[in-house]
C-alpha positions as protocol buffer text, in pm:
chain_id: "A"
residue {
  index: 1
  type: UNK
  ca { x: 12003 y: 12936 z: 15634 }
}
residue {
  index: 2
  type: UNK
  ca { x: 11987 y: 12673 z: 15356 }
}
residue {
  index: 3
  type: UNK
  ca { x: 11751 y: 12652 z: 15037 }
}
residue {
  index: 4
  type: UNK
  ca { x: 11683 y: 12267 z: 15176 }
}
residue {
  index: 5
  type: UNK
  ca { x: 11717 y: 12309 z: 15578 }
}
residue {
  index: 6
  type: UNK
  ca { x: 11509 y: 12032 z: 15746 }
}
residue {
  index: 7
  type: UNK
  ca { x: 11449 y: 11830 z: 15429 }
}
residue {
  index: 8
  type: UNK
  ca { x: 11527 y: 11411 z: 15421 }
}
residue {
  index: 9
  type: UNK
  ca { x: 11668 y: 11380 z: 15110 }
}
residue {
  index: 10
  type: UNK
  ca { x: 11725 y: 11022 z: 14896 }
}
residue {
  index: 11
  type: UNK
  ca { x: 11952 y: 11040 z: 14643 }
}
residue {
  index: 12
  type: UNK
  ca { x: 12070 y: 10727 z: 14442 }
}
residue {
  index: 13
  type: UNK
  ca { x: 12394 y: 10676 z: 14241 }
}
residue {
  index: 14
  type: UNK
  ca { x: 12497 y: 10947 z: 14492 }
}
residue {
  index: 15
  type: UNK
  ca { x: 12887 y: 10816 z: 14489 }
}
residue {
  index: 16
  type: UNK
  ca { x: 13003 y: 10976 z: 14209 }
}
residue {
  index: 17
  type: UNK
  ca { x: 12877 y: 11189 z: 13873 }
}
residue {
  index: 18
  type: UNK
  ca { x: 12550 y: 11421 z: 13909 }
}
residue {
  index: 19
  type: UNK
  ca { x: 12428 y: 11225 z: 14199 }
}
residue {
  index: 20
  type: UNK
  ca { x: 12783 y: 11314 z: 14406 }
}
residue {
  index: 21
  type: UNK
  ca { x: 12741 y: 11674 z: 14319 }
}
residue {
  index: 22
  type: UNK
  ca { x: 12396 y: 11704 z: 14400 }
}
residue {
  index: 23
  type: UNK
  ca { x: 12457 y: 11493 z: 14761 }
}
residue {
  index: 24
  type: UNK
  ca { x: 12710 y: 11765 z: 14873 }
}
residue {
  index: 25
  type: UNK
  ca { x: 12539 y: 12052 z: 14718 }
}
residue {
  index: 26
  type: UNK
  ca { x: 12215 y: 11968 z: 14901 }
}
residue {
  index: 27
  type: UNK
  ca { x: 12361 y: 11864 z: 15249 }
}
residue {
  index: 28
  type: UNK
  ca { x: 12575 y: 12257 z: 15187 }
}
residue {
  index: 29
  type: UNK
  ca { x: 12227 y: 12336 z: 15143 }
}
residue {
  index: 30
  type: UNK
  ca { x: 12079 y: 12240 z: 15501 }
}
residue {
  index: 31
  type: UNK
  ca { x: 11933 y: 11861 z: 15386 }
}
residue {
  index: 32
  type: UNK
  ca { x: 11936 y: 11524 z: 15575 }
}
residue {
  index: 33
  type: UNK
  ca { x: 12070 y: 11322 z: 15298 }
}
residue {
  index: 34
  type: UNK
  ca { x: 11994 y: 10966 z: 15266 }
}
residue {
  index: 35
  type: UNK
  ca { x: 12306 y: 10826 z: 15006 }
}
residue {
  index: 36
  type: UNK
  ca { x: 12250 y: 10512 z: 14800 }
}
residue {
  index: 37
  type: UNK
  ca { x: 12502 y: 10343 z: 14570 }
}
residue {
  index: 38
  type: UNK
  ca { x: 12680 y: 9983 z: 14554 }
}
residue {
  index: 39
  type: UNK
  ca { x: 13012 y: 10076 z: 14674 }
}
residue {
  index: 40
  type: UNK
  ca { x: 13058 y: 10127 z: 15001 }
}
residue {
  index: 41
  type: UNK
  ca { x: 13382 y: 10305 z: 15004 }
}
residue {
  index: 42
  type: UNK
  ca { x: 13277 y: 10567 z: 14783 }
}
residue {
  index: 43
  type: UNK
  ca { x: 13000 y: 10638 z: 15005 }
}
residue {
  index: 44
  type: UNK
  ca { x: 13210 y: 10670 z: 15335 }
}
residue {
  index: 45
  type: UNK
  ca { x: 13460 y: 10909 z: 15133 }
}
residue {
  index: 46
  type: UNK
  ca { x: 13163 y: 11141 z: 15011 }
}
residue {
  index: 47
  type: UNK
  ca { x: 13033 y: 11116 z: 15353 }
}
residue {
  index: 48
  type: UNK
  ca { x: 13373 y: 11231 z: 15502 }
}
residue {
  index: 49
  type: UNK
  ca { x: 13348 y: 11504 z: 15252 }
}
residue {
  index: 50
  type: UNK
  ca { x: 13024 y: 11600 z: 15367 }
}
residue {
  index: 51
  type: UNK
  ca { x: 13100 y: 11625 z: 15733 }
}
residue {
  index: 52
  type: UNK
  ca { x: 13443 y: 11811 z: 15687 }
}
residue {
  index: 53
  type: UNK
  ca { x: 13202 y: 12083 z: 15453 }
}
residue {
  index: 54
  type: UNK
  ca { x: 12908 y: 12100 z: 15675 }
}
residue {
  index: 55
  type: UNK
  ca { x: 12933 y: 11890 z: 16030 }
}
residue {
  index: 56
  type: UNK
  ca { x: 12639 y: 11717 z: 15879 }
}
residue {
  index: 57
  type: UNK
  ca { x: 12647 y: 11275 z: 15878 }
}
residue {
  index: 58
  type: UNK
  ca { x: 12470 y: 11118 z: 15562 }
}
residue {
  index: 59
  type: UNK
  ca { x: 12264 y: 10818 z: 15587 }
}
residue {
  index: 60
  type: UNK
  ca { x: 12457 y: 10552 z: 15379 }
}
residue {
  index: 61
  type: UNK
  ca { x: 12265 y: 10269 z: 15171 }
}
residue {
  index: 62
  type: UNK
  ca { x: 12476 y: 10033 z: 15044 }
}
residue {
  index: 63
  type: UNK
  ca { x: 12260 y: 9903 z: 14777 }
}
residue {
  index: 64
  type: UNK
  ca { x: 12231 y: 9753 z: 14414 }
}
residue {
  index: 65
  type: UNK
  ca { x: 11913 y: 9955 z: 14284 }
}
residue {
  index: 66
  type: UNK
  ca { x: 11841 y: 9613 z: 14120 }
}
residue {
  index: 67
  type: UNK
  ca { x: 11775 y: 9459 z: 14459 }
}
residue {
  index: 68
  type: UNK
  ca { x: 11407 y: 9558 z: 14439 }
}
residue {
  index: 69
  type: UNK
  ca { x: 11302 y: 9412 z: 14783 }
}
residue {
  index: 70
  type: UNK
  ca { x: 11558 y: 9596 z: 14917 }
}
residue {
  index: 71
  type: UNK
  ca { x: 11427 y: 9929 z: 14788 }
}
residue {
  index: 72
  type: UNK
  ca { x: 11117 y: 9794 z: 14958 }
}
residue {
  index: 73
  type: UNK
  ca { x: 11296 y: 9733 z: 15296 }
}
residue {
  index: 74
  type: UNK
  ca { x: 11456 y: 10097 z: 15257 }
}
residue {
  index: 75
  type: UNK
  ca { x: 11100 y: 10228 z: 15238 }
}
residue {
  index: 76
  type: UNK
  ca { x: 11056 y: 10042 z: 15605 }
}
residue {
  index: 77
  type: UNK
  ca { x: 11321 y: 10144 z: 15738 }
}
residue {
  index: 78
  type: UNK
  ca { x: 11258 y: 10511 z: 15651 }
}
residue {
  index: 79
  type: UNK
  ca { x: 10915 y: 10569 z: 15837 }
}
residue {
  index: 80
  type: UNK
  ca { x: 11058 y: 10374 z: 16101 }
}
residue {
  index: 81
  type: UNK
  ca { x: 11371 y: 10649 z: 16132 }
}
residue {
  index: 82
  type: UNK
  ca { x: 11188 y: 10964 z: 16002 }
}
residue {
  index: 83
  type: UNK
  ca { x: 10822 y: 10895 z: 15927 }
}
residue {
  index: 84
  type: UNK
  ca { x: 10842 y: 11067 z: 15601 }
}
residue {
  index: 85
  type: UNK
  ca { x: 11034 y: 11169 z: 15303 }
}
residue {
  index: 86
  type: UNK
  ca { x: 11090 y: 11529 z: 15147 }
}
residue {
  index: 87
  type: UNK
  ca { x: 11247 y: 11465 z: 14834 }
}
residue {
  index: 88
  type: UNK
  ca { x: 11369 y: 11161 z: 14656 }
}
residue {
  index: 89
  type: UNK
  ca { x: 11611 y: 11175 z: 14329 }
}
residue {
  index: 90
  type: UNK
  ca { x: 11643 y: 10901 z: 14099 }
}
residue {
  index: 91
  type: UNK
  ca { x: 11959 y: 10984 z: 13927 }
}
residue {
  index: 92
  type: UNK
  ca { x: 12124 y: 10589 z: 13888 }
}
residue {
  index: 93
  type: UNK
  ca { x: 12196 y: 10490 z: 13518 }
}
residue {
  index: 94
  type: UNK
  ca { x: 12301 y: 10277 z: 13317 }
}
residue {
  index: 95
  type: UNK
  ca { x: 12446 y: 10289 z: 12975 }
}
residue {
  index: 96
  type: UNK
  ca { x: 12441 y: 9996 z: 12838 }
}
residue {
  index: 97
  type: UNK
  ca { x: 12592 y: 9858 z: 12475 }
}
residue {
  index: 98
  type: UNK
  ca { x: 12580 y: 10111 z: 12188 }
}
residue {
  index: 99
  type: UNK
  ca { x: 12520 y: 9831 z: 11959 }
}
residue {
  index: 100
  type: UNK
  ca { x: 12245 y: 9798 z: 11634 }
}
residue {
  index: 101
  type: UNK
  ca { x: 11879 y: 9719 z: 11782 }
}
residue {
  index: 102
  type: UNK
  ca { x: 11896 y: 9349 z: 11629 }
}
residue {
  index: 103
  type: UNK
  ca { x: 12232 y: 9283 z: 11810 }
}
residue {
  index: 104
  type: UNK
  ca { x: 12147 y: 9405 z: 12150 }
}
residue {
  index: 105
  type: UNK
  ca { x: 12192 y: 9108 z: 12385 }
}
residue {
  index: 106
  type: UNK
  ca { x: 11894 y: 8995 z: 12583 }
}
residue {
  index: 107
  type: UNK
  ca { x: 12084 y: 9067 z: 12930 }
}
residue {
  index: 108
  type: UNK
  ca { x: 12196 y: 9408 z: 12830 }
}
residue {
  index: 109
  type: UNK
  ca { x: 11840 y: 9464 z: 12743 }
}
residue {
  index: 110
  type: UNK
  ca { x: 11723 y: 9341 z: 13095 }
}
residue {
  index: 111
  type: UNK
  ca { x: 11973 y: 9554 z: 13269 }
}
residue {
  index: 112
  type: UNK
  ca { x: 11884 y: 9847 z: 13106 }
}
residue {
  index: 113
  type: UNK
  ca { x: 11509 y: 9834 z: 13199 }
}
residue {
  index: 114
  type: UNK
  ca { x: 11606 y: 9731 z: 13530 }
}
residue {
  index: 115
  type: UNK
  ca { x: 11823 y: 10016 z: 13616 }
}
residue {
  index: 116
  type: UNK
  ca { x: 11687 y: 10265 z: 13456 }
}
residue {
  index: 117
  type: UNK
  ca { x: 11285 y: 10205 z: 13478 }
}
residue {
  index: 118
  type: UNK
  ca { x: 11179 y: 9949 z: 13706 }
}
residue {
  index: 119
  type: UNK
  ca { x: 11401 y: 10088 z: 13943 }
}
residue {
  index: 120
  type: UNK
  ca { x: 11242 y: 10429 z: 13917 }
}
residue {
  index: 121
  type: UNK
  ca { x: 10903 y: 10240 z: 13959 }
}
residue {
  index: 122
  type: UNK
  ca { x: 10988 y: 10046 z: 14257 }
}
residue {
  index: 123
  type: UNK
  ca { x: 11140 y: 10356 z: 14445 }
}
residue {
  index: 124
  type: UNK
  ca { x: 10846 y: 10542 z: 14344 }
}
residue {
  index: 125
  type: UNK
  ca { x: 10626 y: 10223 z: 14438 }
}
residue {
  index: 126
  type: UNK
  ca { x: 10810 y: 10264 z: 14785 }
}
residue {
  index: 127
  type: UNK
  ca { x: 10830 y: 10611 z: 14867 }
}
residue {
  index: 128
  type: UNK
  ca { x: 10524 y: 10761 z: 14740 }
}
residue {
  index: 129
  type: UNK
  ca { x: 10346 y: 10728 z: 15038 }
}
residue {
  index: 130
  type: UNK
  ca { x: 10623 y: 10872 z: 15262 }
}
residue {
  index: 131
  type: UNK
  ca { x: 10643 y: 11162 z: 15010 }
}
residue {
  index: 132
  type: UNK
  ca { x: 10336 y: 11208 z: 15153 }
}
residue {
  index: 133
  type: UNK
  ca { x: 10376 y: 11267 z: 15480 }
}
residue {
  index: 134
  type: UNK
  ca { x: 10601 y: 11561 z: 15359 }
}
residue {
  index: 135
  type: UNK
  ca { x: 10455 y: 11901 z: 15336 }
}
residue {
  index: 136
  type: UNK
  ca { x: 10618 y: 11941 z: 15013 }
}
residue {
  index: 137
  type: UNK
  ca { x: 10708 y: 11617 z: 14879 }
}
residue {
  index: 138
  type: UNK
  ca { x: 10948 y: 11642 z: 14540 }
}
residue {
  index: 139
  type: UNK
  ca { x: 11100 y: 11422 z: 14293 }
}
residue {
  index: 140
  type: UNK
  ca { x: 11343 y: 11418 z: 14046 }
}
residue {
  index: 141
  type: UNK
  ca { x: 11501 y: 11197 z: 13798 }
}
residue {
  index: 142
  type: UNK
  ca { x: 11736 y: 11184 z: 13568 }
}
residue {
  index: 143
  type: UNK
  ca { x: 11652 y: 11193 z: 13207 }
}
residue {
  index: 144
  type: UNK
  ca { x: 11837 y: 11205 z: 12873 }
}
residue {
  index: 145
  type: UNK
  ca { x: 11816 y: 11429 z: 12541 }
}
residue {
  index: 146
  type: UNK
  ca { x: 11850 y: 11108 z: 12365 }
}
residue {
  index: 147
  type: UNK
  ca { x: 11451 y: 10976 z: 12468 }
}
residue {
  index: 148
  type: UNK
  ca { x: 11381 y: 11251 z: 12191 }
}
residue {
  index: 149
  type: UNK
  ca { x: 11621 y: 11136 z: 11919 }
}
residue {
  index: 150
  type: UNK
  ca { x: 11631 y: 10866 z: 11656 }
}
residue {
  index: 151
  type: UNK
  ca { x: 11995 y: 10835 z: 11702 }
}
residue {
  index: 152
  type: UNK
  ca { x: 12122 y: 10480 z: 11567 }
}
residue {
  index: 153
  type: UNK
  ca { x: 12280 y: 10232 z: 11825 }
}
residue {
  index: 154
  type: UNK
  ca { x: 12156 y: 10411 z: 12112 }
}
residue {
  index: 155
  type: UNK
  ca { x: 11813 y: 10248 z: 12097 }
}
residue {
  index: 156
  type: UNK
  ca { x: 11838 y: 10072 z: 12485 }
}
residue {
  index: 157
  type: UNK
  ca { x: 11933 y: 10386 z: 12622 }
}
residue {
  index: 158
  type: UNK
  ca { x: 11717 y: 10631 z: 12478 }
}
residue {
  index: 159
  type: UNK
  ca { x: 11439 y: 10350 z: 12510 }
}
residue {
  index: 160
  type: UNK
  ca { x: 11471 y: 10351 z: 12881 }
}
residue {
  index: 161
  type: UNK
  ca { x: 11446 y: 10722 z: 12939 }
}
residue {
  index: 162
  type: UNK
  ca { x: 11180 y: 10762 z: 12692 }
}
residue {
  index: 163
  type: UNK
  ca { x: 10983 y: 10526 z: 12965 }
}
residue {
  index: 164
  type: UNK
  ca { x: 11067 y: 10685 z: 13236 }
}
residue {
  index: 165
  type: UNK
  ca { x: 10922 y: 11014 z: 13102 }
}
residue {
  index: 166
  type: UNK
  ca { x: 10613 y: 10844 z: 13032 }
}
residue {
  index: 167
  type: UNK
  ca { x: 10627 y: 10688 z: 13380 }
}
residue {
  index: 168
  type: UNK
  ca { x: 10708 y: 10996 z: 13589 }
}
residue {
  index: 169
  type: UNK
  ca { x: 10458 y: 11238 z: 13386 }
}
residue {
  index: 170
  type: UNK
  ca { x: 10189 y: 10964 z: 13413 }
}
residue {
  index: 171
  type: UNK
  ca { x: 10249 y: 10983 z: 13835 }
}
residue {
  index: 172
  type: UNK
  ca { x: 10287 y: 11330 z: 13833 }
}
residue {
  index: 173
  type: UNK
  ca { x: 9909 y: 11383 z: 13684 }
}
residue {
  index: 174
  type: UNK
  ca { x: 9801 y: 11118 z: 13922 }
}
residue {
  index: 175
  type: UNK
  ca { x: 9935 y: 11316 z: 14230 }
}
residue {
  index: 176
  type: UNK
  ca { x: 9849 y: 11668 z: 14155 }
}
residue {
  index: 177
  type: UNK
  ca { x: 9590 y: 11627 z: 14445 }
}
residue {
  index: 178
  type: UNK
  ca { x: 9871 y: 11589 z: 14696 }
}
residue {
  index: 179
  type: UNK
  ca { x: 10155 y: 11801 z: 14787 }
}
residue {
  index: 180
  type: UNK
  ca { x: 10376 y: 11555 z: 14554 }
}
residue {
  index: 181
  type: UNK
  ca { x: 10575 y: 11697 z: 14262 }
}
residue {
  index: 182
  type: UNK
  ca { x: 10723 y: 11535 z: 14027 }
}
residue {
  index: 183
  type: UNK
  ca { x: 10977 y: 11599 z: 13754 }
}
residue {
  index: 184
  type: UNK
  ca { x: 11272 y: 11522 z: 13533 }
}
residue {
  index: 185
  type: UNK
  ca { x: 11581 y: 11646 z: 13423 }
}
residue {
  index: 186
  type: UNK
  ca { x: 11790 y: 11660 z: 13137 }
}
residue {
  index: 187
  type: UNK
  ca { x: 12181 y: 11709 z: 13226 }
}
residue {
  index: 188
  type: UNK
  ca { x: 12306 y: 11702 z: 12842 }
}
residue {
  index: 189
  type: UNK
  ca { x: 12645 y: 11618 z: 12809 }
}
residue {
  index: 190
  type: UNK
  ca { x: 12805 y: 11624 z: 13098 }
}
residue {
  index: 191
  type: UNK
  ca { x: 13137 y: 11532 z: 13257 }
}
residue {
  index: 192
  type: UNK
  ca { x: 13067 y: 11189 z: 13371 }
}
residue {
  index: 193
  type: UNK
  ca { x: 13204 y: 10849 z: 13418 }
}
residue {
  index: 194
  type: UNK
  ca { x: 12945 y: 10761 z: 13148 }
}
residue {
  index: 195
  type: UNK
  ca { x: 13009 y: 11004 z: 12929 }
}
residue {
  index: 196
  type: UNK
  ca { x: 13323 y: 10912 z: 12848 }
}
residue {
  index: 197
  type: UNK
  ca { x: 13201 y: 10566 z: 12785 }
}
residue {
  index: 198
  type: UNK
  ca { x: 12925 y: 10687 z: 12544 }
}
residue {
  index: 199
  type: UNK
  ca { x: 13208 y: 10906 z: 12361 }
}
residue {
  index: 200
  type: UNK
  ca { x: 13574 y: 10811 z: 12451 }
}
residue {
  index: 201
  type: UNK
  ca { x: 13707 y: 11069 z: 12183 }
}
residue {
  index: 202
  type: UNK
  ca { x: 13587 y: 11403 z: 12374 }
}
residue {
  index: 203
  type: UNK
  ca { x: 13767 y: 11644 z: 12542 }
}
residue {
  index: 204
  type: UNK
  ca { x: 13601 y: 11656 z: 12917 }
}
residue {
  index: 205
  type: UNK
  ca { x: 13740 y: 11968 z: 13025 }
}
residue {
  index: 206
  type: UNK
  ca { x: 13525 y: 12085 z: 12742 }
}
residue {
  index: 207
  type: UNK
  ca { x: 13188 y: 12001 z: 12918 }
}
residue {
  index: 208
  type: UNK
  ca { x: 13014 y: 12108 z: 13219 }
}
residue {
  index: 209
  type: UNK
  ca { x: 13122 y: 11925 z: 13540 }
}
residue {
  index: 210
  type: UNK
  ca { x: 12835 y: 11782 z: 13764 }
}
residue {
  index: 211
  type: UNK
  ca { x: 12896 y: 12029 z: 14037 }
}
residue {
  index: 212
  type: UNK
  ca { x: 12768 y: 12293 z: 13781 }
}
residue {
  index: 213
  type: UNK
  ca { x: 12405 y: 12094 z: 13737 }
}
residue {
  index: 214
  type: UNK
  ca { x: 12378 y: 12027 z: 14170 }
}
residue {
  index: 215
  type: UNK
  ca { x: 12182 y: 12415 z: 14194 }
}
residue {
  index: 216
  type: UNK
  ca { x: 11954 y: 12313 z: 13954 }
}
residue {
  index: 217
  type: UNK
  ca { x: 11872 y: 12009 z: 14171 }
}
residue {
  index: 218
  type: UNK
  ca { x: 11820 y: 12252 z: 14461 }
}
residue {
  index: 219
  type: UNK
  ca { x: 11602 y: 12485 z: 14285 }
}
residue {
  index: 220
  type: UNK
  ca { x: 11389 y: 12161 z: 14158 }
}
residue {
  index: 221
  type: UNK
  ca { x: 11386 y: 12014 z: 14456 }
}
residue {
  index: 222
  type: UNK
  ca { x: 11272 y: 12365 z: 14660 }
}
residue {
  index: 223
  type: UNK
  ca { x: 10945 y: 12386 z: 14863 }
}
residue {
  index: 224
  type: UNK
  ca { x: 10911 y: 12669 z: 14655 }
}
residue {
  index: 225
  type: UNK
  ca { x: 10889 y: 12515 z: 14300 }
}
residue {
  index: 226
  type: UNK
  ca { x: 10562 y: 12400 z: 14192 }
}
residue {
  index: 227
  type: UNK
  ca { x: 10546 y: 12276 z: 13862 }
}
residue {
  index: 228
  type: UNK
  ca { x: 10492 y: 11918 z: 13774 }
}
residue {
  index: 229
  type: UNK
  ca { x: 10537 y: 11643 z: 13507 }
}
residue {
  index: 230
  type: UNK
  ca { x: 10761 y: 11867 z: 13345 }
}
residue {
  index: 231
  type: UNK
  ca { x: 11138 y: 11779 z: 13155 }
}
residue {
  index: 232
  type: UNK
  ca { x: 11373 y: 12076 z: 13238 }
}
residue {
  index: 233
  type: UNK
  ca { x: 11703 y: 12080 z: 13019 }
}
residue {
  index: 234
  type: UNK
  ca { x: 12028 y: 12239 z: 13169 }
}
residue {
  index: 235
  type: UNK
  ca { x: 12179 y: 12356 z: 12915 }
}
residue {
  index: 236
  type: UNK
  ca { x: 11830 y: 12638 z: 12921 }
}
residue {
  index: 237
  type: UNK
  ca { x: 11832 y: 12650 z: 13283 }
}
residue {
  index: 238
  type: UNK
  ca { x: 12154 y: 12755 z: 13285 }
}
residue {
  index: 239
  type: UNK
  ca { x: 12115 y: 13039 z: 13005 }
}
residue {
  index: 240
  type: UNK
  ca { x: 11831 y: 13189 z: 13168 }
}
């Protein structure tokens, strides 16, 4: 019997990275998952991968997270297909330019606060009330150590995440009178397409692979865990 059996799952940027691991690890875990990314063919392969593991067929969302009325229409077509939603992880990113704060093009600003935040607010805009409908509604997103740092050229980035802490602790206190719980997560340096655009020169057989992280997603995600508006770090999780 699975940690997640019976639980409708969203995941987004689920074709590759954290949000790849954590689709497989929760559908080995008993989940309905519901995958969204932009590229289809990446979803059908992880969804092949899925049903050779565990028999089990994803939902696949071919989606740019951008396309905020479609995030709305997903929410639609979601109560229509399950009447609820059990947990929903907002693990899409975007990196953006390293670049000085003065030289930081206007667009690259824009993308960054789409992807990263207004994203996150839409899907939580969306899905909030079918979190409801859950007996233990949960979600997670995906955070970075560098909302905490004054860490030159990464001022975009870090900017982003440091709003959607704000954003996701703010809703958490809000829902505390529901069965909602809501948290983030913060992978560290990881072994991820991004990664290695953030710092070509590393050695990434020298970091943690995503797979590693999907548990903690589990335990997070559990009808068991309770906590709320809270930032867990991996790199503690996994020393404990």
């Amino acid at each position: 019997m699975g940690k997640l059996d019976g639980k409708i799952a969203l995941i987004t940027g689920a074709s590759r990275g954290i949000g790849r691991a954590v689709a497989l690890e929760f559908a080995r875990e008993g989940a309905d998952v519901i995958l969204v990314a932009r590229t289809v063919g990446a979803l059908e392969a992880l969804d092949d991968e899925i049903k050779q593991e565990t028999g089990r067929e994803a939902l696949l969302v071919p989606l740019d997270i951008t396309d905020f009325d479609g995030i709305d229409r997903l929410g639609a077509a979601l109560y229509e297909k399950y009447g609820k939603l059990d947990i929903l992880v907002g693990n899409a990113g975007y990196l953006g330019i390293l670049s000085p704060v003065a030289h930081i093009a206007p667009k690259d600003w824009d993308s960054l606060l789409d992807i990263n935040l207004t994203a996150n607010f839409r899907l939580i805009r969306s899905m909030e009330s079918l979190l409801k409908q859950s007996d233990a509604g949960r979600a997670l997103f995906v955070s970075s150590g560098v909302a905490h740092k004054n860490r030159a050229y990464w001022a975009g980035y870090a900017m982003s995440k440091a709003a959607l802490e704000v954003l996701v602790r703010t809703w958490a206190e809000e829902m505390k009178i529901t069965n909602i719980k809501a948290n983030l997560v913060n992978p560290g340096p990881m072994r991820t397409a991004m990664r290695a655009k953030a710092v070509p020169g590393e050695d990434p057989e020298k970091l943690p692979h995503p797979k590693e992280i999907a548990p903690m997603f589990v335990e997070l995600c559990s009808e068991e865990f309770s906590e709320t508006g809270q930032l867990f770090d991996f790199k503690e999780w996994k020393e404990k």
